[in-house]
N, C-alpha and C positions, 0 to 999 in steps of 0.2 A: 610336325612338332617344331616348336619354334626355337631357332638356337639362340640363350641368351649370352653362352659366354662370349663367342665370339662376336659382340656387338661392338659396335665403334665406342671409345671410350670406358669399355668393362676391363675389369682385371681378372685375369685366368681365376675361377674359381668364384667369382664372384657372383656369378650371376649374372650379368646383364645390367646396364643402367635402368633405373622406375622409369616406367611410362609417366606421361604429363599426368592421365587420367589418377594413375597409381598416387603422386604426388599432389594433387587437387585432394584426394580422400585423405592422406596426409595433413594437410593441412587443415580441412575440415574437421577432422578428429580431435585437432590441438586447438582448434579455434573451440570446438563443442566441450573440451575438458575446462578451457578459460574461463567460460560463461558457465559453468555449471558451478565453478568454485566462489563465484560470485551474486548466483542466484540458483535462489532455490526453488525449482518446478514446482516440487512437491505443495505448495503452497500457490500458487498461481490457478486463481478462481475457475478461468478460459480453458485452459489444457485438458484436456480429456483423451486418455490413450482407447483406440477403439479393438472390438476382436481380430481387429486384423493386424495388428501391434504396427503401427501406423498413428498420427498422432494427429487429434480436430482440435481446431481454436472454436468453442463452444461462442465467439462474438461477434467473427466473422465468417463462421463457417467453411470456414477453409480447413483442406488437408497438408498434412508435411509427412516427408518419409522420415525424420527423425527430429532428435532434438533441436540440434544446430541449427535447421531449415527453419523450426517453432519461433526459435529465439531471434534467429532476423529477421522472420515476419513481424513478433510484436515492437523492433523499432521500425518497423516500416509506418507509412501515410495512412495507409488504411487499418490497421489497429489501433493505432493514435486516435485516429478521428473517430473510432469504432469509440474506445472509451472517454472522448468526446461527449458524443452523442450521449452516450449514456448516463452520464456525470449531468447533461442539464436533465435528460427526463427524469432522474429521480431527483434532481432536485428541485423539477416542476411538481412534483407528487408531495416532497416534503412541505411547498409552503402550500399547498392546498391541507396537509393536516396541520400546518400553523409552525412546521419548522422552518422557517426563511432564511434561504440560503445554507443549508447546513452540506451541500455538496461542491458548493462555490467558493471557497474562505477565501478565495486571493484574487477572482478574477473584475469582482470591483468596489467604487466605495460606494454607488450608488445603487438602489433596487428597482425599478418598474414598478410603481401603485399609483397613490389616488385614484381620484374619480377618474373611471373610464379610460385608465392608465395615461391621461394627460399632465400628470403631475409627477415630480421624480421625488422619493422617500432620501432624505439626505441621510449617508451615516455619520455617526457622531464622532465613530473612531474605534482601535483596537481598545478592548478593556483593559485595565493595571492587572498583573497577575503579579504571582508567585509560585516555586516551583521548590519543593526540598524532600530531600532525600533521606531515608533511614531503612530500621530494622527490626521487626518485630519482636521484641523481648522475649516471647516465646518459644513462636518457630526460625527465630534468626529471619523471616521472610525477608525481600526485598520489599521496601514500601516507598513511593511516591505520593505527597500531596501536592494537588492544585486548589490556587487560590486564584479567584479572577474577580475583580469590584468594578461594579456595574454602578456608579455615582449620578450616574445623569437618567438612570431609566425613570420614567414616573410611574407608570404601572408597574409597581414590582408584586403586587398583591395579585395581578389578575397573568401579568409573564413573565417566566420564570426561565434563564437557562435553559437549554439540551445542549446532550454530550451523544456522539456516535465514535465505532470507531472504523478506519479507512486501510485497507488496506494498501501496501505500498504501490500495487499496481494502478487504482484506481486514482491515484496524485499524479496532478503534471507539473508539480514543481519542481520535484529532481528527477531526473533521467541520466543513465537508466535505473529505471527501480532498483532497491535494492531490498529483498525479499528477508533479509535479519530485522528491518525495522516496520512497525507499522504507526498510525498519525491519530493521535485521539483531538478530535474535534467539539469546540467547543460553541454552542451558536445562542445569542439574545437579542433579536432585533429591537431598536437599529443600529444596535451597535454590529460590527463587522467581527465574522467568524476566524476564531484563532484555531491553531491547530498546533501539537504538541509531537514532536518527533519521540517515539519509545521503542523500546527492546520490544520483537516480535516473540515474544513469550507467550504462554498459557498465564491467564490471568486467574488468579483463584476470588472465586466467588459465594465464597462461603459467609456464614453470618460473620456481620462486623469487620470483611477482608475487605470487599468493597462498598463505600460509601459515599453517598451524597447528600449536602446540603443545601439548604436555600435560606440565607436570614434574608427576611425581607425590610426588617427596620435597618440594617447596615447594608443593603444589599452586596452583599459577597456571596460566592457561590462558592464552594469547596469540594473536592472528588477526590477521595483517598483510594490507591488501589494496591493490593498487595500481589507479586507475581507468585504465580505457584511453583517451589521448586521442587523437580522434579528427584525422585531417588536415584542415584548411580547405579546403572547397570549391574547385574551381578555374576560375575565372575564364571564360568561352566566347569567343569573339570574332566 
């Protein structure tokens, strides 16, 4: 049996001074309560807790013995580049179905085309938007519209805007993520794809909550979206 009171520097009744290892778990625990208040797992695409309650990053196949271990794997080099990688293949995949650039908004002004990719597709520039705020007269909802004018497109009759939307993990513009917001993406080549920072909410998708438009004699594009709120919990007794 180990004696801890009479250890060097303990007080009668005390116990014993923590071992290093003792205070390493300490400190882990306070470091894994920090990032937990600031992100939220629950929402993190990659995480996948297995039957061995034990935790896999579904990107890089890696295991962690808990959270804290998760969470400074994904600022580590090989997560990063994990969502790297994946951020061009799908957005090799979007302009083969004709959305160009819709996984890239920021990383250039320029695209790879013409013939036999000897030629560079110049962009023209970010679009003019507009962004405003209200409230559905009905359901009090929150509502956002965008407005983005595409002035210089010529084919507006044959392309048209897309919009996705991005989760905050999938973005390397801010780090660390922060799992309250997600990026609505908007892409018309050649102009360069913008992207809209919003509340990580449930979007309600019911008739007439979200909508899109396309005038093509003015060309403006417009996306109304209203957030679904949610009912307050109720009460047990």
């Amino acid at each position: 049996m180990v004696d801890r009171q009479n250890r060097v520097g303990s007080k009668f009744g005390g116990g014993g001074v923590s071992s290093v290892q003792q205070s390493e778990r300490e400190r882990k625990e306070r470091l894994r309560e920090l990032a937990l208040e600031t992100i939220d797992l629950a929402k993190d695409p990659y995480l996948m807790r297995n039957h061995l309650g034990t935790y896999e990053c579904k990107l890089c196949l890696t295991l962690h013995t808990n959270e804290a271990n998760y969470l400074s794997h994904t600022q580590g080099k090989k997560h990063q580049a994990g969502l790297a990688r994946r951020a061009m293949m799908e957005a090799k995949l979007a302009r083969q179905r004709g959305e160009t650039d819709v996984m890239l908004p920021m990383k250039s002004n320029t695209a790879q085309g013409g013939l036999g990719g000897s030629m560079a597709k110049v962009k023209i520039g970010r679009p003019g938007y507009e962004v405003s705020k209200s409230r559905d007269p009905v359901t009090n909802e929150r509502c956002l519209i965008f407005e983005l004018h595409y002035p210089e497109l010529d084919d507006a009759r044959t392309r048209q805007p897309r919009h996705r939307f991005m989760s905050a993990y999938e973005q390397r513009v801010e780090t660390p993520p922060d799992g309250n917001y997600q990026y609505l993406l908007v892409a018309c080549d050649p102009y360069e794809t913008v992207g809209f920072k919003i509340p990580n909410e449930k979007i309600n998708k019911g008739e007439g909550k979200f909508v899109t438009n396309w005038d093509v004699q003015s060309k403006v594009f417009t996306l109304t979206l209203h957030f679904l709120d949610e009912p307050p919990p109720q009460l047990t007794k």
